[in-house]
N, C-alpha and C positions, 0 to 999 in steps of 0.2 A: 452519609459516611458511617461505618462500620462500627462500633466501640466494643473495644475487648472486655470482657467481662472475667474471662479467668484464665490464669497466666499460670503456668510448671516451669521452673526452670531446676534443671539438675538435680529431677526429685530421684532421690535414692530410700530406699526403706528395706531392711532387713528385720522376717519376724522367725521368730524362736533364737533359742541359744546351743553352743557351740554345735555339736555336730546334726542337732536337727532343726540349725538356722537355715532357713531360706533366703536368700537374694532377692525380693518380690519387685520390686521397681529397680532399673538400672538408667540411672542417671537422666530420666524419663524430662521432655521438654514438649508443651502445649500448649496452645492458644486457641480460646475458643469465644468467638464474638457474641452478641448479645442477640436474645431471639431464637439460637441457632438449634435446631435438632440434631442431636449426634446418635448415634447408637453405634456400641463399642461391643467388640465380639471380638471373640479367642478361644481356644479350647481350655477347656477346664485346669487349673493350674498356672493360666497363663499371668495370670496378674488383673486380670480386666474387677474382679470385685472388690480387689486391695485398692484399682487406683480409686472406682471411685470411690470406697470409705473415705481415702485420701482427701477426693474433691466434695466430699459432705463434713466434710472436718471431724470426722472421728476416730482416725486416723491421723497420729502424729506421724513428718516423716525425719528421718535419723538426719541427712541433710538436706539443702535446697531450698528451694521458696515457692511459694501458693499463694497469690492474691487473687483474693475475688471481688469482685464489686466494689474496688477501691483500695482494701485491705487485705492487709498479709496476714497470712492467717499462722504461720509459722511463728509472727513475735507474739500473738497474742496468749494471755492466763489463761488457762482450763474454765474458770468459768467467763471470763469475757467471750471465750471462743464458744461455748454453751450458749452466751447471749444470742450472737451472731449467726449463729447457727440455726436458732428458733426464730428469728426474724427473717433472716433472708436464704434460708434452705429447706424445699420442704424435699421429704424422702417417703417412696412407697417401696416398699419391701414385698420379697415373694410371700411371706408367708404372713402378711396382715400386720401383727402386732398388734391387735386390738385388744383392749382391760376388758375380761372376761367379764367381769360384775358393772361394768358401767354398759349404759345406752348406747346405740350412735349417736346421738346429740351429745350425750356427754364426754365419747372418744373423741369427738371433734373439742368441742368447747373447754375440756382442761388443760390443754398445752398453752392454748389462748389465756387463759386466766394465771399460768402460773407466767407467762412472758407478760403479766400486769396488763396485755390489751382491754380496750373499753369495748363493750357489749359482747362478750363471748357467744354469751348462747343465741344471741341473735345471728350473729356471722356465722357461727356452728350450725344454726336450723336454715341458713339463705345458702352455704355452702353445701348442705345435705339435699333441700330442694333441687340448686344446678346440676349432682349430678343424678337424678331420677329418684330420690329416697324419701320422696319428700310424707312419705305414707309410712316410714319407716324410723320416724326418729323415735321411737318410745324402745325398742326393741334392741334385746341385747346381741351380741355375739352369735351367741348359740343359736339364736332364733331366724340368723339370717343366711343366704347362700353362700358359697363362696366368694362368687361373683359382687354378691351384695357388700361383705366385707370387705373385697379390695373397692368398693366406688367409695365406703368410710374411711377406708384409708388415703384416698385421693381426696374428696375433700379434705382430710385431715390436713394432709401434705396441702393444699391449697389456699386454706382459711388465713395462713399470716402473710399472704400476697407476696410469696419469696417471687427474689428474683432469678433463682434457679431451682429446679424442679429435678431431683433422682430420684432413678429406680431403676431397682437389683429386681434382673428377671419376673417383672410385675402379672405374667400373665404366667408362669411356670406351675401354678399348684392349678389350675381351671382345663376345663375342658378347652377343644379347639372354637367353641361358636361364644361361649361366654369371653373367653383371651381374646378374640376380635374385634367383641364390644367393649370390654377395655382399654386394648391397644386404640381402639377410635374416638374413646372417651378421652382417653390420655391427648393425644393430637389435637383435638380438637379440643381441648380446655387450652393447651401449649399455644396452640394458632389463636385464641380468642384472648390471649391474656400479653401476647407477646413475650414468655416465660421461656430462657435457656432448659431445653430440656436434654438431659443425659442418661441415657441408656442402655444399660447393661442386658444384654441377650445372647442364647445359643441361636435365636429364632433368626440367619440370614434373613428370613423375608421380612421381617418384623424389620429387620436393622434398614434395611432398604427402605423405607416409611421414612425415614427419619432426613433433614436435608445433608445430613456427613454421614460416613462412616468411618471408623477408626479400629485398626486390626490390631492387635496384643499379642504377644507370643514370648513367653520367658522373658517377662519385666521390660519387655521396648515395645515400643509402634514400631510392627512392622509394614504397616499400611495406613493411607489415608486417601479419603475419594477428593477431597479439596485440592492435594496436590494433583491428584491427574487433571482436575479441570484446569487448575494453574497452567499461564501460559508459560513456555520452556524458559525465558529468559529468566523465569522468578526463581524455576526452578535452582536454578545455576552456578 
């Protein structure tokens, strides 16, 4: 049996104020099981990197509700939600975010120590080995490829064992032969760890990889491949 892992109901969220507020989500409704690969796509504008700040919780939204993994993440304080968010969300961004003056071992291993986890640098250099760096922990930022720096930010995103995994156009800054060894990096840690992953891309083919797809357009789902597999009578 199935278990839902993260719930939208009547997510609404308006950013900026009066005449150059936007409408980004429109009353937006989602359910997405546990396990599941999504990759979500839309043209630029559409809403698709508002929702998921939304479903990484750094994104409050104006009304509605969002529970993940049990919890509503809408009643929760700024920092309870900050807690919850370092244990059971990890996030790989297009453009790294890695601390200029720390290691990769120590990009990985600080977030762990400030969420009080036990052995950081240990989980930080056994995280850096799975994804291929393991030759690489000494070395900073600058010292590494592009490539190299999104596999540190994937372990990053990995070392506190969330139980949901984003990322905002993770293969966008890389070439096309380096983004494919990402995008299989990414999968294949997703399929080994049983980890809901959600994915935001312009990359149709990329989004195809994933087992859903989800279309966005002007703050609604305008599409979902779930529903076409759904038999008619669900539909109904």
């Amino acid at each position: 049996m199935t278990k839902t892992i993260i719930t939208l109901k009547k997510a609404d969220l308006t950013l900026g104020n009066a005449a150059a507020s936007v409408h980004v989500l429109k009353s937006l409704d989602l359910t997405i099981t546990e396990g599941q690969s999504v990759g979500i796509i839309g043209p630029s504008g559409s809403g698709k990197s508002t929702l998921l700040m939304v479903l990484a919780g750094l994104e409050r939204l104006d009304s509605g509700e969002i529970e993940i993994a049990g919890t509503p993440l809408h009643d929760l304080s700024e920092d309870a939600l900050a807690d919850f968010r370092g244990k059971n969300i990890g996030i790989v961004f297009q453009s790294f975010h890695l601390i200029a003056n720390m290691t990769a071992l120590e990009n990985v291993a600080v977030p762990l120590e400030l969420a009080n986890t036990a052995n950081p640098f240990e989980i930080a250099r056994r995280e850096l080995i799975a994804v291929g760096l393991g030759e690489r922990l000494n070395h900073y930022p600058g010292q590494l490829s592009g490539g190299e720096q999104q596999r540190v930010a994937i372990a990053r995103a990995l070392a506190p064992s969330p139980a949901v995994l984003i990322a905002d156009e993770p293969t966008g800054n890389l070439d096309t032969e380096t983004g494919r060894q990402i995008a299989d990096l990414l999968f294949s840690k997703q399929a080994e760890r049983g980890t809901t992953l959600l994915l935001v891309t312009h990359d149709n083919a990329l989004a195809t990889r994933c087992s859903r797809q989800i279309r966005v357009r002007s703050g609604e789902i305008v599409g979902d491949s779930s529903d076409q597999a759904a038999p008619k009578a669900a539909l109904a």
